[in-house]
CHARMM internal coordinates of N, CA and C (Angstrom, degrees):
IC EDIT
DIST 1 N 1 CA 1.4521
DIST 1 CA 1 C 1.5282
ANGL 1 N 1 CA 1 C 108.47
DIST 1 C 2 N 1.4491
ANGL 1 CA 1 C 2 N 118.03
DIHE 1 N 1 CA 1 C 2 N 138.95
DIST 2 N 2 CA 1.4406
ANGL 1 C 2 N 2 CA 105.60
DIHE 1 CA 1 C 2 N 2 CA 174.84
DIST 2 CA 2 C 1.2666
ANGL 2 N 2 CA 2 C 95.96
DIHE 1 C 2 N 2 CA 2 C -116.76
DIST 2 C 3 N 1.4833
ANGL 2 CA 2 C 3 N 99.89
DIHE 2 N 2 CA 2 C 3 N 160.52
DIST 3 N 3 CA 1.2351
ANGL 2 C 3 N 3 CA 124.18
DIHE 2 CA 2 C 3 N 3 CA 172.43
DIST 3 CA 3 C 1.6430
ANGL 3 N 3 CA 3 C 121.19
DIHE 2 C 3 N 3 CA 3 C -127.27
DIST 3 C 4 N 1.4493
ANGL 3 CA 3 C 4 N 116.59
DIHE 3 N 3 CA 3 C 4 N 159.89
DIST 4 N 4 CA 1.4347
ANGL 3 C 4 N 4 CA 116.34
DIHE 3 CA 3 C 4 N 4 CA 179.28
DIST 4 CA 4 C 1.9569
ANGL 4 N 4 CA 4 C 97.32
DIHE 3 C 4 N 4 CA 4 C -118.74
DIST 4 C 5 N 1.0335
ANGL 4 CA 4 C 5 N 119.82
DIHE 4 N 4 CA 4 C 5 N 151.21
DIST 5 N 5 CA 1.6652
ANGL 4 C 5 N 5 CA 118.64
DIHE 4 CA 4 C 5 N 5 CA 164.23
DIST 5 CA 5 C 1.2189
ANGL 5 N 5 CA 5 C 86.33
DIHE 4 C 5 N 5 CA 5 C -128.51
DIST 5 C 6 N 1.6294
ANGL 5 CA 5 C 6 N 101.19
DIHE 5 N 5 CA 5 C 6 N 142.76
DIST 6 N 6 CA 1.3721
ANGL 5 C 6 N 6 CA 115.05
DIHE 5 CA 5 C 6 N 6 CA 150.29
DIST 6 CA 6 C 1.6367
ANGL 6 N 6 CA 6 C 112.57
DIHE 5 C 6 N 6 CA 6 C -122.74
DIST 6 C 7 N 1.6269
ANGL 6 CA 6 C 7 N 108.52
DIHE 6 N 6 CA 6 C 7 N 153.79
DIST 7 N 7 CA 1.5021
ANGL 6 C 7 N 7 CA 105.51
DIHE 6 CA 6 C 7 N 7 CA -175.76
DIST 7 CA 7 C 2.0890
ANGL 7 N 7 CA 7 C 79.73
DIHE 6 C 7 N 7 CA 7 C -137.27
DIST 7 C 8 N 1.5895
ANGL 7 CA 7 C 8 N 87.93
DIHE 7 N 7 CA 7 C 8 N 153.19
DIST 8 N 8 CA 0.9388
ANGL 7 C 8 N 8 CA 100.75
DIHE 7 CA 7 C 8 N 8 CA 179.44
DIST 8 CA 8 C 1.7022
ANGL 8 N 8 CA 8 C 102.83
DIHE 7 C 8 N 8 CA 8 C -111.27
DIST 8 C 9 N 1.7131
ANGL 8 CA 8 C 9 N 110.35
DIHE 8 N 8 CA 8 C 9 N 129.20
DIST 9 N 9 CA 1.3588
ANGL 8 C 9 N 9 CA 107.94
DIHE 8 CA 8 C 9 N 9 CA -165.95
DIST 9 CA 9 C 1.3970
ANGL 9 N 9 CA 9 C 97.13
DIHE 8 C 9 N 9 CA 9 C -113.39
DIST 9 C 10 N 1.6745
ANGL 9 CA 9 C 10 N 106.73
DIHE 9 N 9 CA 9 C 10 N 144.34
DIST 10 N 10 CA 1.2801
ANGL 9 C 10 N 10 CA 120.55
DIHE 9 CA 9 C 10 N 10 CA 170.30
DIST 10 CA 10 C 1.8318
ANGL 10 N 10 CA 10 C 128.56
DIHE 9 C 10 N 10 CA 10 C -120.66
DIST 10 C 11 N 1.1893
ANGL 10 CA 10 C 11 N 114.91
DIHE 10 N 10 CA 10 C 11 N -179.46
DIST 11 N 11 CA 1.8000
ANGL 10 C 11 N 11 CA 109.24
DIHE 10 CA 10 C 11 N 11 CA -170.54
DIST 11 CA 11 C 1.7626
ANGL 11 N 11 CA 11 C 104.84
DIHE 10 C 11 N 11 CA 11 C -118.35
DIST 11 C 12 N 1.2351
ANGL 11 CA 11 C 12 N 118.80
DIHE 11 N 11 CA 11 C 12 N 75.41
DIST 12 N 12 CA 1.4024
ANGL 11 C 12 N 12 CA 111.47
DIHE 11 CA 11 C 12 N 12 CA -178.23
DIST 12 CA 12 C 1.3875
ANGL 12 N 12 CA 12 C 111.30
DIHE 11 C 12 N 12 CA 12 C -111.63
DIST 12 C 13 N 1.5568
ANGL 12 CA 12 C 13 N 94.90
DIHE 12 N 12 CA 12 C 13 N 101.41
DIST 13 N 13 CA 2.1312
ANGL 12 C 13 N 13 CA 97.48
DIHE 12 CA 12 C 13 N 13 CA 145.25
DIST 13 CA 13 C 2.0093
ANGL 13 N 13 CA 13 C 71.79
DIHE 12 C 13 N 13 CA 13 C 83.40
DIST 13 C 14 N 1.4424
ANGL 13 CA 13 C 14 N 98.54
DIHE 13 N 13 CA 13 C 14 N 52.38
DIST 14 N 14 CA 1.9489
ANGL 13 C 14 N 14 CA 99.14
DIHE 13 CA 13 C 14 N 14 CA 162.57
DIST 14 CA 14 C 1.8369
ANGL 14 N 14 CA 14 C 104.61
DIHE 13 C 14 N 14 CA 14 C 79.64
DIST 14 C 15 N 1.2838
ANGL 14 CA 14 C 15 N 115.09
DIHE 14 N 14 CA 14 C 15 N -45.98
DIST 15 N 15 CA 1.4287
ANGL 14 C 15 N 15 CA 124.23
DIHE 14 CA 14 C 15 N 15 CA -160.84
DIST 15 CA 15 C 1.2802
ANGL 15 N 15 CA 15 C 112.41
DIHE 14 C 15 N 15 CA 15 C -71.71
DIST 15 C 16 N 1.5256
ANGL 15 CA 15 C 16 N 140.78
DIHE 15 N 15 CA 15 C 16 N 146.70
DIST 16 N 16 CA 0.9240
ANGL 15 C 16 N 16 CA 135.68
DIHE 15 CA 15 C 16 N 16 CA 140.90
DIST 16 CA 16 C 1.8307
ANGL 16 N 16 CA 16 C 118.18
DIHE 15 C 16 N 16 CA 16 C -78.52
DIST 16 C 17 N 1.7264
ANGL 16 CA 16 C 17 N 108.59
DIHE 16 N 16 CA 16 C 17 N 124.60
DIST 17 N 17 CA 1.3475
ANGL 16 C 17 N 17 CA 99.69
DIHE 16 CA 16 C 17 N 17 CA 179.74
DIST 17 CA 17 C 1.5256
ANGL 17 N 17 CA 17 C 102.00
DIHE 16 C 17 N 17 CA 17 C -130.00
DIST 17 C 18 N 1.4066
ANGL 17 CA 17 C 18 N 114.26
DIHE 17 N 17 CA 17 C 18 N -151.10
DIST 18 N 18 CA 1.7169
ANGL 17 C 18 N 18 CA 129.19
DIHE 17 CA 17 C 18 N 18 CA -168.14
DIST 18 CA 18 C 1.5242
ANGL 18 N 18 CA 18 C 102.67
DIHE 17 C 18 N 18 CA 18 C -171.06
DIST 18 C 19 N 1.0700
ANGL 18 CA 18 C 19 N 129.64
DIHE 18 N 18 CA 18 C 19 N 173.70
DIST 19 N 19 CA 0.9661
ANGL 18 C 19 N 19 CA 139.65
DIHE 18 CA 18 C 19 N 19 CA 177.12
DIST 19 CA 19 C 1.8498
ANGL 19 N 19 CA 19 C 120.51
DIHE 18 C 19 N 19 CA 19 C -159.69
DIST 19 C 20 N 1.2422
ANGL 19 CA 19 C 20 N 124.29
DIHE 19 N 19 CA 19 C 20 N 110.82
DIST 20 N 20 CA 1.3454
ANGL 19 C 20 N 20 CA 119.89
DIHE 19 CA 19 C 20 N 20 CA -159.25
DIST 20 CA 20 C 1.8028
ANGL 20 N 20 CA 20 C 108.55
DIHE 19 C 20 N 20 CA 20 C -128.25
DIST 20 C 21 N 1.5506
ANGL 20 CA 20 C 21 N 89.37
DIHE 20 N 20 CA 20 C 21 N 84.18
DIST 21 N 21 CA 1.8894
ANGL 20 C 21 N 21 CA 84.70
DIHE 20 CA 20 C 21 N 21 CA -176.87
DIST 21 CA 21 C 1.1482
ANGL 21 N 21 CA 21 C 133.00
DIHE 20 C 21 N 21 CA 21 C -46.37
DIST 21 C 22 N 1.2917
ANGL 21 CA 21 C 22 N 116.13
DIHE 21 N 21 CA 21 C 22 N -29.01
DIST 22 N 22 CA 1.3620
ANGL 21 C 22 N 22 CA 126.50
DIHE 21 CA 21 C 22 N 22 CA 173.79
DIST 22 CA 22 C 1.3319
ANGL 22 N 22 CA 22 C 106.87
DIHE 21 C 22 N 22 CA 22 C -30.64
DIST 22 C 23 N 1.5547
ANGL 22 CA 22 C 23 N 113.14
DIHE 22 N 22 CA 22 C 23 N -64.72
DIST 23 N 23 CA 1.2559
ANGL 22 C 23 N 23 CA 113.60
DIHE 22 CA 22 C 23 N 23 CA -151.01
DIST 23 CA 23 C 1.6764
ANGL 23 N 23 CA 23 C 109.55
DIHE 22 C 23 N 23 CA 23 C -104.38
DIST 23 C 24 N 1.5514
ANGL 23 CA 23 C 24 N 114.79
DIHE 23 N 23 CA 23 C 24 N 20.39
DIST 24 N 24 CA 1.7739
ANGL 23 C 24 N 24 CA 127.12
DIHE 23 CA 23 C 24 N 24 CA -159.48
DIST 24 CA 24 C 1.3393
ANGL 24 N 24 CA 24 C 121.41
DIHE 23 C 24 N 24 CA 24 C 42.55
DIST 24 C 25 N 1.4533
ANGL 24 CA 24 C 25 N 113.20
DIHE 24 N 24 CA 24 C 25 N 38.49
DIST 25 N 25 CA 1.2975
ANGL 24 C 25 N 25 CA 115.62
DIHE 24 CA 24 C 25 N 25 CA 153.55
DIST 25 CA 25 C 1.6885
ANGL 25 N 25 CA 25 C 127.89
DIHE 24 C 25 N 25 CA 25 C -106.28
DIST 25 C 26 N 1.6515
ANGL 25 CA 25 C 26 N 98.06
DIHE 25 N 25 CA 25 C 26 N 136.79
DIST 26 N 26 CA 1.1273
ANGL 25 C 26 N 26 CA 98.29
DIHE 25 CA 25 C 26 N 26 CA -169.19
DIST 26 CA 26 C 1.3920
ANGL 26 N 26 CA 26 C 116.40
DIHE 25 C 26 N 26 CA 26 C -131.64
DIST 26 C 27 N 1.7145
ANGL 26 CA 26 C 27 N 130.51
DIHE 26 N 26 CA 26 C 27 N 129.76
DIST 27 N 27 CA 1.1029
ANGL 26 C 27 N 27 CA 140.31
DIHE 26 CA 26 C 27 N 27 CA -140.27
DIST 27 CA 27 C 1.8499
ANGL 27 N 27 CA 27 C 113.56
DIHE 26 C 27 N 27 CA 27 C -10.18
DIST 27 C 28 N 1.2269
ANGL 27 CA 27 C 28 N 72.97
DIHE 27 N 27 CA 27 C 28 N 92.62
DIST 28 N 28 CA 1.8548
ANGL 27 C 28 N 28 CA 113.89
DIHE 27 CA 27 C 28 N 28 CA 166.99
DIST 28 CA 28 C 1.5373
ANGL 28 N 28 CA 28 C 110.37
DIHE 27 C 28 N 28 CA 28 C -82.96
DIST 28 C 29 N 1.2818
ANGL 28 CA 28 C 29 N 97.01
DIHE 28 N 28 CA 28 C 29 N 119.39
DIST 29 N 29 CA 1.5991
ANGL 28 C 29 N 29 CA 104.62
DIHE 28 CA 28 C 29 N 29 CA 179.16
DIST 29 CA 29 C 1.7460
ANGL 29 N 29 CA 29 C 99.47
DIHE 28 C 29 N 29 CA 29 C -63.87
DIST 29 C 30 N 1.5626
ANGL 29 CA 29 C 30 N 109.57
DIHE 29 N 29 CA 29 C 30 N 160.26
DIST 30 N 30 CA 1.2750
ANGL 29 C 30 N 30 CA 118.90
DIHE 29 CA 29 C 30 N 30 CA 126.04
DIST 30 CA 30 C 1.0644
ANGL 30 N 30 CA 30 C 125.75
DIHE 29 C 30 N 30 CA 30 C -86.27
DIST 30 C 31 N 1.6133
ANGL 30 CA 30 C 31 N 96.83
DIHE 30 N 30 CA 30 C 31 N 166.69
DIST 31 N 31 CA 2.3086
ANGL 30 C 31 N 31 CA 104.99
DIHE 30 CA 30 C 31 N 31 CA -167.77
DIST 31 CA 31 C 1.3124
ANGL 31 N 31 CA 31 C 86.09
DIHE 30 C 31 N 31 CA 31 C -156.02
DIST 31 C 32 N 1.0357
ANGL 31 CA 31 C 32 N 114.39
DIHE 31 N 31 CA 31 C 32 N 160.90
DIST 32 N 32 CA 1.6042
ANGL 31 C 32 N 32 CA 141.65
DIHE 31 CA 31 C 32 N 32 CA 134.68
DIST 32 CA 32 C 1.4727
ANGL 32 N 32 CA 32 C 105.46
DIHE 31 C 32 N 32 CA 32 C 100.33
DIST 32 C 33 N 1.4212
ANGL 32 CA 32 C 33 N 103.81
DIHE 32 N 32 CA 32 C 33 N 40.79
DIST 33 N 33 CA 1.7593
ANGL 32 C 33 N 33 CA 113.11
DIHE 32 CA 32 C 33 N 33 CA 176.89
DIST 33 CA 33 C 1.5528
ANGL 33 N 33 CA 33 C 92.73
DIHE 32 C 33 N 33 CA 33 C 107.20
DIST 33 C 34 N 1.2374
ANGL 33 CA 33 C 34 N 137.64
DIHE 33 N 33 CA 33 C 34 N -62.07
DIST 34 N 34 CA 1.4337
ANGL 33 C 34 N 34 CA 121.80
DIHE 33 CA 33 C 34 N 34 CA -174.23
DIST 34 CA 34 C 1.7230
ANGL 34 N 34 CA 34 C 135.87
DIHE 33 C 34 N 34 CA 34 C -17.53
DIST 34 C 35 N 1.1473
ANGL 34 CA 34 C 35 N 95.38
DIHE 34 N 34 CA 34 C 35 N -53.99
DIST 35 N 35 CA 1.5003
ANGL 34 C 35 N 35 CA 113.88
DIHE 34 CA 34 C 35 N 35 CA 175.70
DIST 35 CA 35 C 1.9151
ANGL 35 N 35 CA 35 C 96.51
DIHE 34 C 35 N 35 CA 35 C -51.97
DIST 35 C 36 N 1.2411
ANGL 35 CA 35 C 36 N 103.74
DIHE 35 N 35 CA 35 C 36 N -68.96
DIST 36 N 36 CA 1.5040
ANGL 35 C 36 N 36 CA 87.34
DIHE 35 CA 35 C 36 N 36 CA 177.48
DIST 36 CA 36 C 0.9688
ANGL 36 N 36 CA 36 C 139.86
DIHE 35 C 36 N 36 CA 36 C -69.98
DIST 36 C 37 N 1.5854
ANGL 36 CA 36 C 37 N 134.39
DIHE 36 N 36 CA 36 C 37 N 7.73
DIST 37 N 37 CA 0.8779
ANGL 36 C 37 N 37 CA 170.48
DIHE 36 CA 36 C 37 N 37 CA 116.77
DIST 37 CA 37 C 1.4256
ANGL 37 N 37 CA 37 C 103.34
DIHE 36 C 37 N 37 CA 37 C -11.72
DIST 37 C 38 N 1.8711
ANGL 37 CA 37 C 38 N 115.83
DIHE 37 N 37 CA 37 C 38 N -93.24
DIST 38 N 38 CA 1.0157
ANGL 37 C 38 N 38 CA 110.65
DIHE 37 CA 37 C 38 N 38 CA 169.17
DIST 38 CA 38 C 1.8223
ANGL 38 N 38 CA 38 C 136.56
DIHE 37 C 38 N 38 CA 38 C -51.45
DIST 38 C 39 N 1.3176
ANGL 38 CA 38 C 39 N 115.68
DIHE 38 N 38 CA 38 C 39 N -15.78
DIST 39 N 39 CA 1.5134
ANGL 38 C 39 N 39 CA 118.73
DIHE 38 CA 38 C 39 N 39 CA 165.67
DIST 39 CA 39 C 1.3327
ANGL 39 N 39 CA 39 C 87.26
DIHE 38 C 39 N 39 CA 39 C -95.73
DIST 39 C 40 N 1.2838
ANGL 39 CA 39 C 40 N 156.48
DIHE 39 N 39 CA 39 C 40 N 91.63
DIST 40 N 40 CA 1.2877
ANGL 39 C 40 N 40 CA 165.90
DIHE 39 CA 39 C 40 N 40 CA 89.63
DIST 40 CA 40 C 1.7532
ANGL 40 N 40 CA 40 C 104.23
DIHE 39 C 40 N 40 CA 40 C -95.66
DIST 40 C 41 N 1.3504
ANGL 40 CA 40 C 41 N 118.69
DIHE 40 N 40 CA 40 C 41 N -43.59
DIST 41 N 41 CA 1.7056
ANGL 40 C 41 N 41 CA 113.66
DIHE 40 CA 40 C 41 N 41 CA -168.31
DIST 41 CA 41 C 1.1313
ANGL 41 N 41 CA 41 C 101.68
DIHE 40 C 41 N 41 CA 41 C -82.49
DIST 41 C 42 N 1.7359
ANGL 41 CA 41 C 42 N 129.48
DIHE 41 N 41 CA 41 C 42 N -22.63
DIST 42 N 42 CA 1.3763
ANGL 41 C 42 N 42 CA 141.18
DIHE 41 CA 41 C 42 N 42 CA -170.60
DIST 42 CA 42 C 1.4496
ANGL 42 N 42 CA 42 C 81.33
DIHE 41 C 42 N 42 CA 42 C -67.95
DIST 42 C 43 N 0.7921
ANGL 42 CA 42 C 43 N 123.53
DIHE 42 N 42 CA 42 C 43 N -97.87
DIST 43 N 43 CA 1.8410
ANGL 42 C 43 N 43 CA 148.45
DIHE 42 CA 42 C 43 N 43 CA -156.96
DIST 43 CA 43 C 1.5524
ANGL 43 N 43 CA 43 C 97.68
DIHE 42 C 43 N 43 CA 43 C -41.21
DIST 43 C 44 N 1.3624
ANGL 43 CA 43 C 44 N 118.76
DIHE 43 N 43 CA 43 C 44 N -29.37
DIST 44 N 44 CA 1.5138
ANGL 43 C 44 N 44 CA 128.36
DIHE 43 CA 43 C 44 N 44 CA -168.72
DIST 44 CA 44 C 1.8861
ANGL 44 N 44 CA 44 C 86.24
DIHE 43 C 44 N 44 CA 44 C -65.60
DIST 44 C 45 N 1.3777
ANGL 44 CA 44 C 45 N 110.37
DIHE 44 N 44 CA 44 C 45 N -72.46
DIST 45 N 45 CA 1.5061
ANGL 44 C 45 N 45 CA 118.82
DIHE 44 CA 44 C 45 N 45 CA -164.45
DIST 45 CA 45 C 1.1167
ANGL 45 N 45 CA 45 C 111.65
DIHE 44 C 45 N 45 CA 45 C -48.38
DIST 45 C 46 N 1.0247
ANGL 45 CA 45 C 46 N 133.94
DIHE 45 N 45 CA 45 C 46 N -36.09
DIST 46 N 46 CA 1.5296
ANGL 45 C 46 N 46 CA 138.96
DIHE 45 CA 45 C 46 N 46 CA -169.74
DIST 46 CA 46 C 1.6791
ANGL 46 N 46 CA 46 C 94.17
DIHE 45 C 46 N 46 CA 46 C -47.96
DIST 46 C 47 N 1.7133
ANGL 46 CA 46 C 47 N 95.42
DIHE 46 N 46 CA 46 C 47 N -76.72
DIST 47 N 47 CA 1.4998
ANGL 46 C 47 N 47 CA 101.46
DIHE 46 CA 46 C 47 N 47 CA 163.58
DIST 47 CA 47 C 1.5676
ANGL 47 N 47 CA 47 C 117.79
DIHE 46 C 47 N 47 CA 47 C -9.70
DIST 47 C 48 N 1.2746
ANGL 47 CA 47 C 48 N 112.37
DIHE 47 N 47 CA 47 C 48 N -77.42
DIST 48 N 48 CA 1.6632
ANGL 47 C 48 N 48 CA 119.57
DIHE 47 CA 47 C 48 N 48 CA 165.01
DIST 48 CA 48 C 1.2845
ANGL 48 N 48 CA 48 C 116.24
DIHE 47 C 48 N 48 CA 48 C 5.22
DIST 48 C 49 N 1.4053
ANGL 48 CA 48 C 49 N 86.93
DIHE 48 N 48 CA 48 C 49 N -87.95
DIST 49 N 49 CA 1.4177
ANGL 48 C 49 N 49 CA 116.10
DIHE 48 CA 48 C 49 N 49 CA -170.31
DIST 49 CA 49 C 1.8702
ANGL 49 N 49 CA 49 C 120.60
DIHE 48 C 49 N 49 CA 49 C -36.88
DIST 49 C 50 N 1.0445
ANGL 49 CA 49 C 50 N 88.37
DIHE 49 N 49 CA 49 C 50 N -50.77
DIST 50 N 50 CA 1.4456
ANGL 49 C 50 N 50 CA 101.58
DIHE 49 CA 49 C 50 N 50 CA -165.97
DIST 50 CA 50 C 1.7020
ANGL 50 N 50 CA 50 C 120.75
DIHE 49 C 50 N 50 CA 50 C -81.70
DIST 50 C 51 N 2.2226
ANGL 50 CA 50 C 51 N 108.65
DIHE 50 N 50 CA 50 C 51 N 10.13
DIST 51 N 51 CA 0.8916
ANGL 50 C 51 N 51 CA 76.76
DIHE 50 CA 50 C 51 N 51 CA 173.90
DIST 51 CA 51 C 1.1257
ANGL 51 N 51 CA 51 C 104.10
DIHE 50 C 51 N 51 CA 51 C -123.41
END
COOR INIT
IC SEED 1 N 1 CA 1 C
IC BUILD
C-alpha cells in the first residue's frame, strides 16, 4: 500500500518545526542539515516569484 504524509512546516523563534498529532508531537525542530535545507527552497521560491 502506498502512502503520502504531509506535515505542514513552520518558522518559530529562528527554528524550523512541524507538528504531527497523531503521534503527540509538537513543534519538533529539524536537525541534521534539514533546516537548511528548508531555507534553501524558501530562498529558492522567492526566485520563483520574480520571474
Amino acid at each position: 500500500m502506498n502512502s503520502i504524509f504531509r506535515i505542514l512546516v513552520r518558522l518559530v523563534d529562528g527554528l524550523w518545526v512541524f507538528d504531527d498529532l497523531k503521534f503527540g508531537v509538537q513543534e519538533q525542530p529539524f536537525v541534521f542539515g534539514s533546516d537548511l535545507i528548508l531555507e534553501k527552497m524558501v530562498a529558492g521560491g522567492d526566485e520563483e516569484l520574480d520571474r
